[in-house]
C-alpha positions, 0 to 999 in steps of 0.5 A, a space after each residue: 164752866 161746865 155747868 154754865 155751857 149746860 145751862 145756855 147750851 141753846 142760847 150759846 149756839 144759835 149766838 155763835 152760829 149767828 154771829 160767825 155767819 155774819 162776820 164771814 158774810 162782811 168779811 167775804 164782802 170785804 176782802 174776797 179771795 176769789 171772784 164768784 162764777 155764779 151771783 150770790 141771788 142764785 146760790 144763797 136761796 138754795 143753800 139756805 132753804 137746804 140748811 133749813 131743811 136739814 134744821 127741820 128734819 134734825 128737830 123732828 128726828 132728834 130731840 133737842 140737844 140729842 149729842 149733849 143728851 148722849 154725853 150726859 147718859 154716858 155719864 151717868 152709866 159710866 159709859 166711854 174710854 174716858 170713864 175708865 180713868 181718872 184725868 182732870 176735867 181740863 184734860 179730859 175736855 181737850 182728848 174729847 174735842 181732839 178725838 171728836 175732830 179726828 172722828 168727823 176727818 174720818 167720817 169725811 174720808 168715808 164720804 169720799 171713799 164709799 160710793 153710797 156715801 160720796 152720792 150723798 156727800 157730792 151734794 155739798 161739792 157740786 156748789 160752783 163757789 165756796 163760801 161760808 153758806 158751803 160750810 152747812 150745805 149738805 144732804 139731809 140724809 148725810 146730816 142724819 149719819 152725821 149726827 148718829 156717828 157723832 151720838 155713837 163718838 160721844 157715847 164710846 168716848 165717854 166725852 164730857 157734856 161741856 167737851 160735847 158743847 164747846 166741840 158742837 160750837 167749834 165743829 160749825 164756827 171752823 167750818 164756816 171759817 175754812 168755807 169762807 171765800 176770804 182772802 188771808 195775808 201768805 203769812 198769816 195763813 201758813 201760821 195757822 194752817 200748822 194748827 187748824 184747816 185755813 180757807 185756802 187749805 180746804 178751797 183745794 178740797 173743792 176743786 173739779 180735779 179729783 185729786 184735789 178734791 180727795 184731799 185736805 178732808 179737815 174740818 178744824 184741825 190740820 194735823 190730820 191730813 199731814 198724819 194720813 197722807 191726804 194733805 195737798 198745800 195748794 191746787 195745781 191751777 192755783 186760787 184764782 184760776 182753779 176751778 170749783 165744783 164738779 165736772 158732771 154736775 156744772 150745767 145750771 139745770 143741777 143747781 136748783 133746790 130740787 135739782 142738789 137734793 135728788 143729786 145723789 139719785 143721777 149718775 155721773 158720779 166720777 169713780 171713786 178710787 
Protein backbone atom coordinates (compact mmCIF):
# COMPACT_ATOMS: atom_id res chain seq x y z
CA UNK A 1 0.00 0.00 0.00
CA UNK A 2 2.62 2.12 0.86
CA UNK A 3 4.35 1.80 -2.16
CA UNK A 4 1.11 2.47 -4.33
CA UNK A 5 0.40 5.95 -2.22
CA UNK A 6 3.81 6.83 -3.04
CA UNK A 7 3.48 6.28 -6.59
CA UNK A 8 -0.03 8.23 -7.12
CA UNK A 9 0.46 10.68 -4.18
CA UNK A 10 -0.46 13.76 -6.59
CA UNK A 11 -2.96 11.91 -8.47
CA UNK A 12 -4.52 10.67 -5.12
CA UNK A 13 -4.98 14.05 -3.77
CA UNK A 14 -6.24 16.21 -6.41
CA UNK A 15 -8.92 12.92 -7.27
CA UNK A 16 -9.80 13.11 -3.37
CA UNK A 17 -10.13 16.83 -3.09
CA UNK A 18 -11.98 17.12 -6.24
CA UNK A 19 -14.29 14.55 -5.74
CA UNK A 20 -15.15 15.42 -1.92
CA UNK A 21 -15.51 19.07 -2.91
CA UNK A 22 -18.10 18.26 -5.45
CA UNK A 23 -20.28 15.78 -3.54
CA UNK A 24 -20.27 18.47 -0.24
CA UNK A 25 -21.32 21.06 -3.15
CA UNK A 26 -24.50 18.54 -4.23
CA UNK A 27 -25.06 17.65 -0.85
CA UNK A 28 -25.33 21.51 0.30
CA UNK A 29 -27.58 21.69 -2.55
CA UNK A 30 -29.66 18.97 -1.54
CA UNK A 31 -30.47 19.07 2.09
CA UNK A 32 -28.96 22.35 3.28
CA UNK A 33 -28.67 22.64 7.21
CA UNK A 34 -29.06 26.42 7.37
CA UNK A 35 -30.07 29.15 5.07
CA UNK A 36 -27.55 31.31 3.70
CA UNK A 37 -27.23 35.34 4.68
CA UNK A 38 -25.07 36.03 1.81
CA UNK A 39 -25.74 34.32 -1.92
CA UNK A 40 -23.17 32.16 -2.83
CA UNK A 41 -22.28 34.74 -6.18
CA UNK A 42 -20.68 37.11 -3.63
CA UNK A 43 -18.98 34.61 -1.40
CA UNK A 44 -17.48 31.77 -3.68
CA UNK A 45 -15.35 34.20 -5.89
CA UNK A 46 -13.51 35.35 -2.70
CA UNK A 47 -12.98 32.11 -1.22
CA UNK A 48 -11.58 30.45 -4.29
CA UNK A 49 -9.26 32.88 -5.56
CA UNK A 50 -7.88 33.05 -1.65
CA UNK A 51 -7.32 29.12 -2.10
CA UNK A 52 -6.03 29.84 -5.22
CA UNK A 53 -3.73 32.01 -3.75
CA UNK A 54 -2.62 29.93 -0.99
CA UNK A 55 -2.17 26.93 -4.05
CA UNK A 56 0.12 29.46 -5.61
CA UNK A 57 2.15 30.70 -2.84
CA UNK A 58 2.70 26.71 -1.65
CA UNK A 59 4.12 25.65 -4.84
CA UNK A 60 6.55 28.53 -4.98
CA UNK A 61 7.66 28.32 -1.37
CA UNK A 62 7.57 24.58 -1.09
CA UNK A 63 8.51 21.78 -3.46
CA UNK A 64 5.83 19.61 -4.38
CA UNK A 65 5.08 17.21 -1.93
CA UNK A 66 7.18 19.09 0.69
CA UNK A 67 5.59 17.04 4.11
CA UNK A 68 5.79 13.59 2.02
CA UNK A 69 9.44 14.85 1.10
CA UNK A 70 10.23 15.40 5.09
CA UNK A 71 8.62 11.90 6.21
CA UNK A 72 10.80 10.08 3.40
CA UNK A 73 14.22 12.24 4.71
CA UNK A 74 13.15 10.83 8.35
CA UNK A 75 13.27 7.87 7.20
CA UNK A 76 16.13 7.38 5.61
CA UNK A 77 18.27 9.29 8.76
CA UNK A 78 16.26 7.44 11.22
CA UNK A 79 14.85 10.42 12.45
CA UNK A 80 11.45 10.63 14.70
CA UNK A 81 9.91 8.76 17.84
CA UNK A 82 8.89 6.25 15.58
CA UNK A 83 12.08 5.23 14.76
CA UNK A 84 13.20 4.49 17.96
CA UNK A 85 10.99 1.32 17.89
CA UNK A 86 9.98 -1.33 16.34
CA UNK A 87 6.11 -1.39 15.74
CA UNK A 88 4.27 -3.17 12.67
CA UNK A 89 3.76 -0.83 9.97
CA UNK A 90 -0.24 -0.82 10.44
CA UNK A 91 0.47 0.53 13.90
CA UNK A 92 2.77 2.85 13.15
CA UNK A 93 0.69 4.45 10.29
CA UNK A 94 -2.41 4.63 12.97
CA UNK A 95 -0.06 6.44 16.07
CA UNK A 96 1.15 8.76 13.09
CA UNK A 97 -2.53 9.93 11.71
CA UNK A 98 -3.57 9.85 15.56
CA UNK A 99 -0.55 12.17 16.65
CA UNK A 100 -0.77 14.20 13.31
CA UNK A 101 -4.68 15.11 13.98
CA UNK A 102 -3.77 15.99 18.00
CA UNK A 103 -1.09 18.35 16.28
CA UNK A 104 -3.04 20.55 13.67
CA UNK A 105 -6.02 20.55 17.23
CA UNK A 106 -3.23 21.97 18.83
CA UNK A 107 -2.15 24.46 16.05
CA UNK A 108 -5.82 25.72 15.87
CA UNK A 109 -5.95 26.28 19.81
CA UNK A 110 -2.65 28.30 19.27
CA UNK A 111 -4.66 30.33 16.60
CA UNK A 112 -7.13 31.26 18.74
CA UNK A 113 -5.05 31.78 21.90
CA UNK A 114 -2.06 34.07 20.50
CA UNK A 115 -3.12 37.39 19.49
CA UNK A 116 -0.33 37.56 16.33
CA UNK A 117 -2.05 34.15 15.44
CA UNK A 118 -5.58 34.76 15.83
CA UNK A 119 -4.96 38.01 13.36
CA UNK A 120 -4.30 35.79 10.77
CA UNK A 121 -6.50 32.95 12.00
CA UNK A 122 -9.70 35.44 12.06
CA UNK A 123 -9.75 35.42 8.35
CA UNK A 124 -10.86 32.08 7.96
CA UNK A 125 -13.89 33.30 10.62
CA UNK A 126 -15.06 36.43 9.34
CA UNK A 127 -17.02 34.37 6.55
CA UNK A 128 -20.50 35.11 7.25
CA UNK A 129 -21.65 31.57 6.28
CA UNK A 130 -19.97 28.07 6.58
CA UNK A 131 -19.73 25.95 3.82
CA UNK A 132 -17.28 23.34 2.28
CA UNK A 133 -15.40 26.31 0.34
CA UNK A 134 -14.65 27.53 4.47
CA UNK A 135 -13.00 24.59 5.26
CA UNK A 136 -9.72 25.74 2.63
CA UNK A 137 -10.07 29.45 3.54
CA UNK A 138 -7.29 30.84 5.24
CA UNK A 139 -4.68 33.49 5.26
CA UNK A 140 -1.80 32.58 2.91
CA UNK A 141 0.58 33.38 5.84
CA UNK A 142 -1.32 30.92 8.20
CA UNK A 143 -1.07 28.20 5.13
CA UNK A 144 2.72 28.85 5.04
CA UNK A 145 2.91 28.09 9.32
CA UNK A 146 0.70 25.68 8.86
CA UNK A 147 2.68 23.58 6.71
CA UNK A 148 6.05 24.26 8.25
CA UNK A 149 4.50 22.79 11.59
CA UNK A 150 3.29 20.01 9.77
CA UNK A 151 7.21 19.56 8.28
CA UNK A 152 8.51 19.97 12.08
CA UNK A 153 5.20 16.98 13.10
CA UNK A 154 6.58 14.64 10.60
CA UNK A 155 10.03 14.81 11.04
CA UNK A 156 10.06 14.34 15.06
CA UNK A 157 7.65 11.87 14.64
CA UNK A 158 9.30 9.82 12.26
CA UNK A 159 5.77 9.61 10.63
CA UNK A 160 5.75 7.28 7.81
CA UNK A 161 5.55 8.45 3.98
CA UNK A 162 2.12 6.66 3.37
CA UNK A 163 0.71 7.84 7.11
CA UNK A 164 1.91 11.44 5.77
CA UNK A 165 -0.26 10.86 2.58
CA UNK A 166 -3.44 9.03 3.69
CA UNK A 167 -3.35 11.83 6.74
CA UNK A 168 -2.78 15.08 3.71
CA UNK A 169 -6.06 13.33 1.91
CA UNK A 170 -7.98 12.76 5.33
CA UNK A 171 -6.74 16.37 6.86
CA UNK A 172 -8.76 18.52 3.66
CA UNK A 173 -11.72 15.66 3.03
CA UNK A 174 -12.74 16.08 7.18
CA UNK A 175 -12.37 19.67 6.80
CA UNK A 176 -14.62 20.26 3.94
CA UNK A 177 -17.06 17.39 5.67
CA UNK A 178 -17.45 19.50 9.02
CA UNK A 179 -17.56 23.05 7.06
CA UNK A 180 -20.44 21.64 5.09
CA UNK A 181 -23.58 23.50 5.51
CA UNK A 182 -25.49 19.88 5.36
CA UNK A 183 -27.98 19.28 7.30
CA UNK A 184 -27.44 15.29 9.00
CA UNK A 185 -30.45 12.89 10.75
CA UNK A 186 -30.02 13.76 15.05
CA UNK A 187 -28.90 10.15 15.27
CA UNK A 188 -26.83 9.86 12.85
CA UNK A 189 -24.76 12.90 13.95
CA UNK A 190 -24.65 12.07 17.78
CA UNK A 191 -22.99 8.53 16.33
CA UNK A 192 -20.49 10.03 14.91
CA UNK A 193 -19.50 12.99 16.79
CA UNK A 194 -18.15 10.16 19.26
CA UNK A 195 -15.61 9.47 16.65
CA UNK A 196 -14.90 12.32 14.33
CA UNK A 197 -15.79 16.55 14.04
CA UNK A 198 -19.54 16.20 12.57
CA UNK A 199 -20.67 19.83 10.70
CA UNK A 200 -23.00 20.69 13.28
CA UNK A 201 -19.99 20.14 16.13
CA UNK A 202 -17.61 22.53 14.16
CA UNK A 203 -20.85 25.12 12.90
CA UNK A 204 -20.66 26.08 16.71
CA UNK A 205 -16.90 26.80 16.41
CA UNK A 206 -18.11 29.79 13.94
CA UNK A 207 -20.47 31.64 16.05
CA UNK A 208 -20.07 35.43 16.62
CA UNK A 209 -20.29 34.50 20.60
CA UNK A 210 -16.69 34.25 21.53
CA UNK A 211 -17.04 31.32 23.62
CA UNK A 212 -18.38 29.67 21.10
CA UNK A 213 -16.26 30.33 18.67
CA UNK A 214 -13.27 29.23 21.17
CA UNK A 215 -14.39 25.70 21.29
CA UNK A 216 -14.90 22.60 19.28
CA UNK A 217 -11.03 23.34 17.71
CA UNK A 218 -11.19 19.43 15.90
CA UNK A 219 -10.49 19.09 12.61
CA UNK A 220 -11.13 15.11 12.27
CA UNK A 221 -11.16 13.58 15.37
CA UNK A 222 -13.59 14.61 18.29
CA UNK A 223 -11.75 13.02 21.43
CA UNK A 224 -9.53 16.06 21.41
CA UNK A 225 -11.79 18.59 22.63
CA UNK A 226 -13.76 16.12 24.91
CA UNK A 227 -10.03 15.56 26.51
CA UNK A 228 -9.08 19.22 26.67
CA UNK A 229 -12.07 20.67 27.88
CA UNK A 230 -13.02 22.77 24.88
CA UNK A 231 -15.80 20.66 23.65
CA UNK A 232 -19.36 22.66 23.68
CA UNK A 233 -22.18 20.37 21.93
CA UNK A 234 -24.60 22.96 20.58
CA UNK A 235 -24.58 26.77 20.27
CA UNK A 236 -26.69 28.75 22.68
CA UNK A 237 -29.15 30.43 19.82
CA UNK A 238 -29.26 27.22 18.39
CA UNK A 239 -28.36 26.14 14.36
CA UNK A 240 -30.85 27.83 12.85
CA UNK A 241 -30.82 31.35 14.50
CA UNK A 242 -27.26 31.20 15.49
CA UNK A 243 -25.26 33.79 14.21
CA UNK A 244 -21.96 33.37 12.12
CA UNK A 245 -19.11 35.09 11.75
CA UNK A 246 -17.44 37.91 13.63
CA UNK A 247 -19.19 40.96 15.35
CA UNK A 248 -16.49 43.39 13.94
CA UNK A 249 -15.86 42.46 10.68
CA UNK A 250 -19.92 41.91 9.42
CA UNK A 251 -20.01 45.21 7.47
CA UNK A 252 -19.92 44.20 3.27
CA UNK A 253 -16.92 46.34 2.98
CA UNK A 254 -14.72 43.50 5.11
CA UNK A 255 -16.05 40.83 2.61
CA UNK A 256 -14.17 41.44 -0.67
CA UNK A 257 -10.81 39.78 -1.61
CA UNK A 258 -8.51 42.68 -0.67
CA UNK A 259 -10.70 43.43 2.10
CA UNK A 260 -10.21 39.30 3.98
CA UNK A 261 -6.73 39.35 3.05
CA UNK A 262 -5.32 42.61 4.61
CA UNK A 263 -7.84 41.66 7.87
CA UNK A 264 -5.28 40.54 9.70
CA UNK A 265 -3.58 44.59 9.53
CA UNK A 266 -7.29 46.17 11.04
CA UNK A 267 -8.21 46.38 14.50
CA UNK A 268 -11.15 45.37 15.84
CA UNK A 269 -10.11 42.18 16.92
CA UNK A 270 -12.22 40.85 19.98
CA UNK A 271 -9.48 40.28 23.21
CA UNK A 272 -8.53 37.02 23.34
CA UNK A 273 -8.63 35.44 26.62
Amino acid sequence: MSAFLISFEPILRLGAAVAIALLMALWEVAAPRKARSRPRRRRWPVNFSVIAIDIVLIRILFPAAAVTGAAKVAAEHGWGLLHAVALPDGVEIVIALIALDLAIYGQHVAMHYWAPLWRLHRMHHIDLDVDFTTALRFHPVEIILSVALKLVAVIALGAPVAAVVLFEIALNGAAMFNHGNVGLAPAADRALRLAVVTPDMHRVHHSVLQAETDSNFGFALSVWDRLFGTYRPQPQAGHDAMMIGLPTFREEAAQGLWAVLSNPLRQGTRPRP
